[in-house]
DRENTI-392479 format. One line per field, with one value per residue (C-alpha): residue in one letter; x, y, z; residue number from 0. Coordinates in Angstrom, 2 decimals, decimal comma. Last residue first. Layout:
<nodes>
aa (A; ...) $
px (X; ...) $
py (Y; ...) $
pz (Z; ...) $
i (NUM; ...) $
</nodes>
This chain:
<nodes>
aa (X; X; X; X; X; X; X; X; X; X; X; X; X; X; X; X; X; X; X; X; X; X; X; X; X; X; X; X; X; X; X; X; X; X; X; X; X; X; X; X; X; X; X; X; X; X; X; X; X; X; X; X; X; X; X; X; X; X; X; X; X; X; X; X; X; X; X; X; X; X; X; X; X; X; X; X; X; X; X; X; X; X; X; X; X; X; X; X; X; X; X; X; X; X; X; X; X; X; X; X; X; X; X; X; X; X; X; X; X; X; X; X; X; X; X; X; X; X; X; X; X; X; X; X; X; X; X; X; X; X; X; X; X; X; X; X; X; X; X; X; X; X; X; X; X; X; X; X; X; X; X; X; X; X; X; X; X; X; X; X; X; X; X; X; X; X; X; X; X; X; X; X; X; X; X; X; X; X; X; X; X; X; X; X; X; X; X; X; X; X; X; X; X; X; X; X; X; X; X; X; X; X; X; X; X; X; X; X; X; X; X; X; X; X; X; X; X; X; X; X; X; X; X; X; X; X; X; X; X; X; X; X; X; X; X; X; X; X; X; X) $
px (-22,94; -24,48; -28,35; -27,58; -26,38; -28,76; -31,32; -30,21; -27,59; -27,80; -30,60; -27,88; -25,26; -22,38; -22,22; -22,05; -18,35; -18,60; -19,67; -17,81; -14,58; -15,01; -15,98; -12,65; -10,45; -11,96; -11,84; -7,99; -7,60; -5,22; -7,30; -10,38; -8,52; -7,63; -10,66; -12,20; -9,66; -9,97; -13,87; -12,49; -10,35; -13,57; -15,33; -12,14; -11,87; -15,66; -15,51; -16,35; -18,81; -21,53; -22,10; -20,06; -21,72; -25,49; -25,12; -23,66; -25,98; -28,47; -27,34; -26,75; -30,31; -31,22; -29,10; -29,85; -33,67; -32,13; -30,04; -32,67; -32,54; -29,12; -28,21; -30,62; -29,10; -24,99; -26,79; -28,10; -24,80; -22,50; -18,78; -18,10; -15,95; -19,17; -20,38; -17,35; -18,44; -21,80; -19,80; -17,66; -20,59; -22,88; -20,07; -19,35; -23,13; -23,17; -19,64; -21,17; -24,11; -21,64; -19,73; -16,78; -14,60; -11,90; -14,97; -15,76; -11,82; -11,71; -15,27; -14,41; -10,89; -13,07; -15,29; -11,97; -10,69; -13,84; -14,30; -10,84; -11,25; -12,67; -9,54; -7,47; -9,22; -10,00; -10,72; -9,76; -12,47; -15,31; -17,93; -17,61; -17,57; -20,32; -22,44; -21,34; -22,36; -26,13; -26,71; -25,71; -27,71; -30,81; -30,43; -30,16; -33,09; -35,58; -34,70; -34,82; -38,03; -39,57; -38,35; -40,03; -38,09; -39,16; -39,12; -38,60; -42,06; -43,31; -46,76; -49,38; -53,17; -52,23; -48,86; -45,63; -43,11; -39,09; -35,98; -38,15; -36,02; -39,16; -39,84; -36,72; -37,62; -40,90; -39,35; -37,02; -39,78; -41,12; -38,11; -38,30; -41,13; -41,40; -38,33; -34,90; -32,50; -31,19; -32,51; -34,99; -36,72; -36,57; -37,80; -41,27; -41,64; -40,97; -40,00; -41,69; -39,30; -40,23; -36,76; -34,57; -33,50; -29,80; -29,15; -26,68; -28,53; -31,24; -29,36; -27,43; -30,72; -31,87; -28,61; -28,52; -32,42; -31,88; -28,75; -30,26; -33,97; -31,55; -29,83; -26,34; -24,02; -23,90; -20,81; -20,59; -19,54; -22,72; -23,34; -20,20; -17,86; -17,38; -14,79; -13,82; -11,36; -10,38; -6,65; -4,09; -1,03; -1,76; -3,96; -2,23; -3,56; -4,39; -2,28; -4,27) $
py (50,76; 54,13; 53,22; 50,10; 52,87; 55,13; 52,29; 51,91; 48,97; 48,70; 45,16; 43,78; 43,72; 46,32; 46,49; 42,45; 41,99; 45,89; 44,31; 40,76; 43,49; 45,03; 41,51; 40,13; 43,14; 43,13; 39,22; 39,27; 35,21; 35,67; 32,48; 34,71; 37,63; 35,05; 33,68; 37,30; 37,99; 34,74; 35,78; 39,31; 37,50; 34,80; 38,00; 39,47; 36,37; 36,44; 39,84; 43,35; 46,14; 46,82; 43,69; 41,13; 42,43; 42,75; 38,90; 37,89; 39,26; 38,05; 33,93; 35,06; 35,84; 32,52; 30,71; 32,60; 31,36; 27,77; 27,47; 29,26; 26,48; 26,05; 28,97; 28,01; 24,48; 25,75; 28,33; 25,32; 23,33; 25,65; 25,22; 28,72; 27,86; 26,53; 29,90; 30,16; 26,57; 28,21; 30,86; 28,71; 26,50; 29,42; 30,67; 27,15; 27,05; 30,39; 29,46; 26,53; 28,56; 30,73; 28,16; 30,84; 27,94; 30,04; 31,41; 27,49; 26,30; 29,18; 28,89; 25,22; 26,22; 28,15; 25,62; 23,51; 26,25; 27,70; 23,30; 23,69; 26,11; 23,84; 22,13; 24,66; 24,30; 27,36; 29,71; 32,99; 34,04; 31,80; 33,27; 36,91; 35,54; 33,14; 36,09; 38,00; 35,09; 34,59; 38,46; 39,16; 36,19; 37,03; 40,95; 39,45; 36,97; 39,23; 42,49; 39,85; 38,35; 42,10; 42,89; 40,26; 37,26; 35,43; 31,58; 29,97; 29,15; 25,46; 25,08; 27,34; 25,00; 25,23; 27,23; 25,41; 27,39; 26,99; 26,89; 26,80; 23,19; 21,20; 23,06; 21,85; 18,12; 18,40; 20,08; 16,62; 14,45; 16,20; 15,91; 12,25; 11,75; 13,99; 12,06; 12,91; 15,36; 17,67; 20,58; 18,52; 17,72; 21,03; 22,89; 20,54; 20,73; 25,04; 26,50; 29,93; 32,41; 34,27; 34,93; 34,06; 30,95; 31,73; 33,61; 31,25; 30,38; 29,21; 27,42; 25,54; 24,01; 23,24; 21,23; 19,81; 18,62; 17,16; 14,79; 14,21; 13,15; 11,04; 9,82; 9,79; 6,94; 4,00; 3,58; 0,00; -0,23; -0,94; -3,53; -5,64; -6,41; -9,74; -11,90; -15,51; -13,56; -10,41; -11,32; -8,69; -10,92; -13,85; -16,53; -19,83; -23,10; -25,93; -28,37; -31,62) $
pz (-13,61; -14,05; -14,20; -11,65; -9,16; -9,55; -9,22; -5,94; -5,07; -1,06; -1,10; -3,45; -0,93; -0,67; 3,11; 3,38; 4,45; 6,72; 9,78; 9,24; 8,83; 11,98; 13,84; 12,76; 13,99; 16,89; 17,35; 16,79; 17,22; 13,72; 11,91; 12,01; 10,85; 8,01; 7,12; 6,81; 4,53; 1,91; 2,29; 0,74; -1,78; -2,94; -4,00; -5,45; -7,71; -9,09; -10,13; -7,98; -7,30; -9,48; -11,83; -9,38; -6,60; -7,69; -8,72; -5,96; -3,86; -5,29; -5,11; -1,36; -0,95; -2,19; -0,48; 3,07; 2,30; 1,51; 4,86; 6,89; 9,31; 9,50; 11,18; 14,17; 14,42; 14,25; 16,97; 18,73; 18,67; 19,81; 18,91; 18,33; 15,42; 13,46; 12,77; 10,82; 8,99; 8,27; 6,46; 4,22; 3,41; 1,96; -0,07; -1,30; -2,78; -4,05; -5,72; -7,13; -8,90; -9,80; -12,11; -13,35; -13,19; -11,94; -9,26; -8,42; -7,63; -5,63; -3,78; -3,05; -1,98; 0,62; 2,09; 2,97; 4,73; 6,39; 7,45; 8,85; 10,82; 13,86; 13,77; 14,86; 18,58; 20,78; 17,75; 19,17; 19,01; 18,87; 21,35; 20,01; 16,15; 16,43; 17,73; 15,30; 12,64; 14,46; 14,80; 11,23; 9,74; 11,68; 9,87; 6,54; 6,59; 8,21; 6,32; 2,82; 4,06; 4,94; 1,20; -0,35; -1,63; -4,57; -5,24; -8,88; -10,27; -10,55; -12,55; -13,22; -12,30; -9,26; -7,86; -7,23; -5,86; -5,94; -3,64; -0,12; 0,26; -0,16; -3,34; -4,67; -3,22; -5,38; -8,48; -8,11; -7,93; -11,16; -13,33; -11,95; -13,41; -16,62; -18,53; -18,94; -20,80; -18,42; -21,19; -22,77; -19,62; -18,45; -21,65; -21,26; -17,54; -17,91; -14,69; -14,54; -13,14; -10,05; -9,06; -11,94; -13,39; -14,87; -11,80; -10,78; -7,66; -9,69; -12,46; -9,80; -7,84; -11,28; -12,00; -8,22; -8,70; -11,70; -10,93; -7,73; -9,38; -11,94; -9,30; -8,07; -8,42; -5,73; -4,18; -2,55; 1,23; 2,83; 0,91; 1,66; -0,89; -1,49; -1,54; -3,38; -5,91; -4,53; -5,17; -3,48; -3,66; -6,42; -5,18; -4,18; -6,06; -4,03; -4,73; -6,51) $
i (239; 238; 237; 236; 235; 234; 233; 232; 231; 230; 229; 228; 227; 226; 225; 224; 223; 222; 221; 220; 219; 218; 217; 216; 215; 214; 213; 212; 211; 210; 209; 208; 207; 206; 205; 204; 203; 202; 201; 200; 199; 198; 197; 196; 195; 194; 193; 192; 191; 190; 189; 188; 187; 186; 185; 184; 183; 182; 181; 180; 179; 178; 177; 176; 175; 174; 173; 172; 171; 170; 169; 168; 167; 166; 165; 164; 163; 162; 161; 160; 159; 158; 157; 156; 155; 154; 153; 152; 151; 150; 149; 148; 147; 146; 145; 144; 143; 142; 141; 140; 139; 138; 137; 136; 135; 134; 133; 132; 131; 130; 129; 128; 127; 126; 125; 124; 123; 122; 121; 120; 119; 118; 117; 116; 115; 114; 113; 112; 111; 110; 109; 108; 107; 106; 105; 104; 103; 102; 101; 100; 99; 98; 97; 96; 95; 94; 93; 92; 91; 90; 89; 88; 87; 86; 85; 84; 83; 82; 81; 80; 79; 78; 77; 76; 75; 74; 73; 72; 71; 70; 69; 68; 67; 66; 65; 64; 63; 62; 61; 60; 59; 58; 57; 56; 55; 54; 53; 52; 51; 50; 49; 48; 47; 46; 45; 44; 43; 42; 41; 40; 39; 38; 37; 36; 35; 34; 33; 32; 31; 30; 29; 28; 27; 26; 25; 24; 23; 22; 21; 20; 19; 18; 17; 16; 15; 14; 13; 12; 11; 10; 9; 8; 7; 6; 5; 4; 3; 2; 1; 0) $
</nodes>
């Protein structure tokens, strides 16, 4: 008997090799992103007590993984877990919001005065890609997302100086920078501006970036963070 021939783009009598399959995310990744969002959303607030028994009904699933994913949260600095108290979401005090802030200046200027102009296009387009994240997230009003994006966007400008140990040295306070970024939104879009002008003035920055005027750039990186939530006075919050 003929061999039959296989119709064009038959898979029949391949496989797909291992390494190639797309495995969907699990339930500890599943619960760990949707916590990770509530708390940079401001929907868990600093010092929060995370609940096991709300939690689980909430992202509907079971104690263990809820708790392997409190475990990788508290690996990231995101929450605490105290004996005998259970998981609380992490504070800041005032010397770790000085410390934070202030690092984060001197690493992104510094990014700025090595990095412009920006050598090689390419190396913008991480800032570009970071912020049609923060657009699609601030129509979606998903702040927690937008945090997220925010976070990216910058880290890739410090990325245009093409130097691995301050890309390391930025990195490292990744989750502390998260958390004071998840503030700052917050204070911002209640005392100074919505979702869509906060992704406008990053939209800016990109583009004095993008001009190679590194004057220009490092005025406006100066002044980007003036109205953060460690500014807003209780004046200010009485008045709105």
């Amino acid at each position: 008997m003929a061999n039959r021939k296989e119709p064009a783009g038959s898979t029949r009598g391949t496989t797909t090799p291992l390494n190639t399959l797309v495995h969907p995310p699990s339930l500890v990744t599943l619960a760990a992103d949707a916590i990770r969002k509530k708390i940079l959303s401001g929907e868990y607030a600093p010092g929060d007590r995370l609940l096991e028994e709300r939690l689980t009904e909430e992202l509907a699933i079971s104690r263990p993984p809820l708790r392997e994913a409190l475990r990788n949260l508290e690996n990231e600095g995101l929450i605490v877990t105290r004996p005998r108290r259970g998981a609380f979401v992490a504070t800041l005090t005032d010397k770790d919001v000085y410390e934070i802030l202030t690092l984060r200046s001197v690493l992104e200027r510094m990014a700025f005065e090595l990095g412009i102009p920006v050598r090689d296009q390419a190396l913008l387009e991480p800032a570009r890609a970071a912020l049609l994240n923060m657009e699609q997230a601030a129509r979606a009003t998903d702040r927690g997302a937008l945090v997220q994006a925010g976070y990216a966007f910058h880290y890739a400008l410090v990325g245009i100086a093409d130097h691995d140990r301050l890309n390391s040295t930025y990195a490292s306070v990744q989750q502390q920078l998260l958390l004071c970024m998840a503030r700052n939104l917050i204070a911002r879009e209640t005392y100074f501006e919505d979702l869509e002008a906060h992704v406008a003035r990053h939209r800016y920055l990109l583009e004095l970036v993008a001009s190679g005027d590194r004057e220009a750039a490092l005025q406006e990186l100066a002044v980007h963070g003036e109205r953060s939530f460690e500014n807003v006075q209780p004046k200010e919050a009485e008045t709105g």
